[in-house]
C-alpha positions in Angstrom: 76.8 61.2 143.3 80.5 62.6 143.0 81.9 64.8 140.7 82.4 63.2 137.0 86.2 62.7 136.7 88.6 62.3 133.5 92.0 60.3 132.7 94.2 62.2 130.6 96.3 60.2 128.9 99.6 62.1 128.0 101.8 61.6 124.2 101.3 57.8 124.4 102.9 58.0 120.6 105.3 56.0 118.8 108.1 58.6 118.8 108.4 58.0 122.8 108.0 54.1 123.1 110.4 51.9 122.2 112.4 52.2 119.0 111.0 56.2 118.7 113.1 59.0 117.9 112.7 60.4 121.4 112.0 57.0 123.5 110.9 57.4 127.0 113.0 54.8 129.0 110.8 52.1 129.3 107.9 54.3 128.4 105.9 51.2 126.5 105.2 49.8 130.3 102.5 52.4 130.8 100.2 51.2 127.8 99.2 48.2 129.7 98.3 50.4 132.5 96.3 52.4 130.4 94.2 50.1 129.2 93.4 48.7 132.3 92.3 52.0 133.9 90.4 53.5 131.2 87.2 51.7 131.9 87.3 53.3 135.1 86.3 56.5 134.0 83.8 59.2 132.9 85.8 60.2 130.5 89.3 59.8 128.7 91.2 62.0 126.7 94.4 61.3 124.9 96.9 64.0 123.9 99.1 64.2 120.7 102.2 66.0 120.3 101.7 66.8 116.6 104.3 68.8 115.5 104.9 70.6 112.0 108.1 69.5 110.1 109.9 72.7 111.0 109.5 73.0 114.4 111.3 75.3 116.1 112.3 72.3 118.8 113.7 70.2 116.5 117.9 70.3 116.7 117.7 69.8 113.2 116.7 73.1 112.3 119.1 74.9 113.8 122.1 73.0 113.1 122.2 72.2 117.1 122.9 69.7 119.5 119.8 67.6 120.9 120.0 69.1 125.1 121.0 72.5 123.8 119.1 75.3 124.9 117.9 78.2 123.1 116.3 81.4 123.7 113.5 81.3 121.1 110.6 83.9 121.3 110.2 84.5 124.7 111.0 81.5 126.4 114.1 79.4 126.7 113.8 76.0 124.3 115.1 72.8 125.0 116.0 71.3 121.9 114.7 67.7 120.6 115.3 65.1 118.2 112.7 65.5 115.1 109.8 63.7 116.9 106.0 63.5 116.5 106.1 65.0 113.3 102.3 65.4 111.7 101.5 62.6 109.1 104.2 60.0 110.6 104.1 56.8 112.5 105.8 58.6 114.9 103.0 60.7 115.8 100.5 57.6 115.9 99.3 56.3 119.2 101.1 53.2 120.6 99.7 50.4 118.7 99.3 48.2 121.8 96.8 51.6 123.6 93.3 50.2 123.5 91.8 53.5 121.7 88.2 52.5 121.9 87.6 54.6 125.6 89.1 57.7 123.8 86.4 60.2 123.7 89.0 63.4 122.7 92.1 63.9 121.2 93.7 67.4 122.3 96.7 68.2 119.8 99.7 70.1 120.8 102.9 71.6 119.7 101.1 72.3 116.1 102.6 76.0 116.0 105.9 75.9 114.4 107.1 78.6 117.0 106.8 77.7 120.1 106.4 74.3 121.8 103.9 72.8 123.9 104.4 70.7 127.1 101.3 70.9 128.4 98.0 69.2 127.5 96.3 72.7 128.2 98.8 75.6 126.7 101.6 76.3 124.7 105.2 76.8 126.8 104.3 80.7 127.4 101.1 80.3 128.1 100.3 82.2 124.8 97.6 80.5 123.8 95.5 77.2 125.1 94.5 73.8 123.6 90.5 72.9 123.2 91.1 71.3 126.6 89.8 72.6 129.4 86.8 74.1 127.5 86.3 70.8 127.0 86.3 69.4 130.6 84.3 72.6 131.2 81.7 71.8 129.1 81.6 67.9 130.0 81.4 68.7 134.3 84.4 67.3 134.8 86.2 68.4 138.2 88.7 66.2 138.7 91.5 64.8 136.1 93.6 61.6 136.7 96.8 62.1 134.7 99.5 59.8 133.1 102.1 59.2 130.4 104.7 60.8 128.9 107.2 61.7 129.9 106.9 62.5 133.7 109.6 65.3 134.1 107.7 67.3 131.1 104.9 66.8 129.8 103.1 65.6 132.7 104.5 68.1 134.8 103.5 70.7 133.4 100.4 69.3 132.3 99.7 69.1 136.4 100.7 73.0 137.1 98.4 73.5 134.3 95.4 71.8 135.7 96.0 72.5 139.3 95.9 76.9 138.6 92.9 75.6 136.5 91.5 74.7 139.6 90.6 70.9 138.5 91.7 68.7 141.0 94.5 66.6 139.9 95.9 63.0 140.8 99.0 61.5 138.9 99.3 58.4 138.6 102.8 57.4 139.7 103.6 54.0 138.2 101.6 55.2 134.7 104.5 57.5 134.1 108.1 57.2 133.0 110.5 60.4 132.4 113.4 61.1 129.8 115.8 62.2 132.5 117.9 64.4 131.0 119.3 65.1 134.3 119.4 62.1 137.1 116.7 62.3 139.4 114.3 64.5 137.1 111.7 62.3 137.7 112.1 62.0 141.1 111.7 65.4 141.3 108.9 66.4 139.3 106.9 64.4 141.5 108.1 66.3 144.5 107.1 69.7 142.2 104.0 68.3 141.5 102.7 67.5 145.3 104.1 70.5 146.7 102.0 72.8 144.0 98.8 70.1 145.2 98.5 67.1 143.0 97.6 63.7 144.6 100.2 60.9 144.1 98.5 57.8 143.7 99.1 54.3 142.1 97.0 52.5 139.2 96.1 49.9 142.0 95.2 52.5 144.6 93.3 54.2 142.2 91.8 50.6 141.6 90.8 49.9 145.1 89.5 53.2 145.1 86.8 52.8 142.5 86.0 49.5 144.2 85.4 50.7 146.9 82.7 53.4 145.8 
């Protein structure tokens, strides 16, 4: 019998789907692909941006320009449009995500100070999430990740679980990027496969489990 393995679904939340105050370009095609993989698990887990109202990210709290960057802390800090804020729509899942696979939710960004790409921990590496105590504690050696947005939070949500030493697939068509910069995308996949994640697609990964 393999090795148990986890989807990790990544800040499939209003406030990056259509209409949201950060929207993903074309980010709402990924729900459907969501859905259809999550049966094919051991487990799934679903991550949250969840951000306090004064959020050191948000351009609105420092009378900046969303795409500025500031050094905050220790780290340099994009800043973003007021997004995922705790207690809004915003911050909900998708309503079209079938939630009833979900076995964890793994919040992120909740300290004011300092933001939080990754599903596992915070931008300096300061502190972690619940999240890979959790795989830990569930045997799960492999993790399938997709969402939002590619060139961020799946990206370094990969790093992440590759020096974890979990191997890691992405799931190519299951992610869409905000492309700040042309090409972002293009080339956060190329990061992630040269640091050692698999690159597959939801019907690869399909046949795959078929094929078991």
């Amino acid at each position: 019998m393999g090795s148990k393995r986890a989807l990790i679904l990544v800040d499939l939340q209003n406030d990056f789907c259509a209409g949201g105050s950060l929207e993903v370009p074309y980010g709402d095609e990924v729900i459907a692909i969501a859905n259809r993989l999550q049966p094919l698990f051991d487990l799934v887990i679903a991550t949250k941006d969840f951000h306090p109202a004064d959020h050191t990210s948000f351009a609105s709290n420092h009378s900046a320009k969303v795409g500025e960057v500031m050094h905050l802390g220790e780290i340099n800090q994009i800043l973003w449009p007021d997004h995922c804020v705790q207690g809004t729509r915003g911050a909900e899942f998708h309503p079209g995500l079938d939630i009833q696979f979900i076995h964890k939710i793994i919040f992120k960004g909740t300290d004011k100070n300092i933001d939080s790409y990754s599903a596992f921990f915070d931008n300096a590496h300061l502190r972690h999430t619940e999240l890979q105590d959790y795989l830990h504690k569930e045997n799960i050696k492999e993790v399938y990740i997709m969402g939002l947005a590619t060139d961020y939070c799946v990206k370094f949500s990969c790093f992440d679980a590759i020096q974890l030493g979990f191997k890691t697939v992405v799931i190519v068509d299951g992610c869409r990027g905000v492309e700040l910069k042309a090409g972002d995308s293009e080339n956060a996949f190329k990061e992630m496969r040269a640091r050692g994640a698999v690159l597959l697609t939801s019907d690869q990964l399909s046949m795959e489990k078929l094929c078991e």
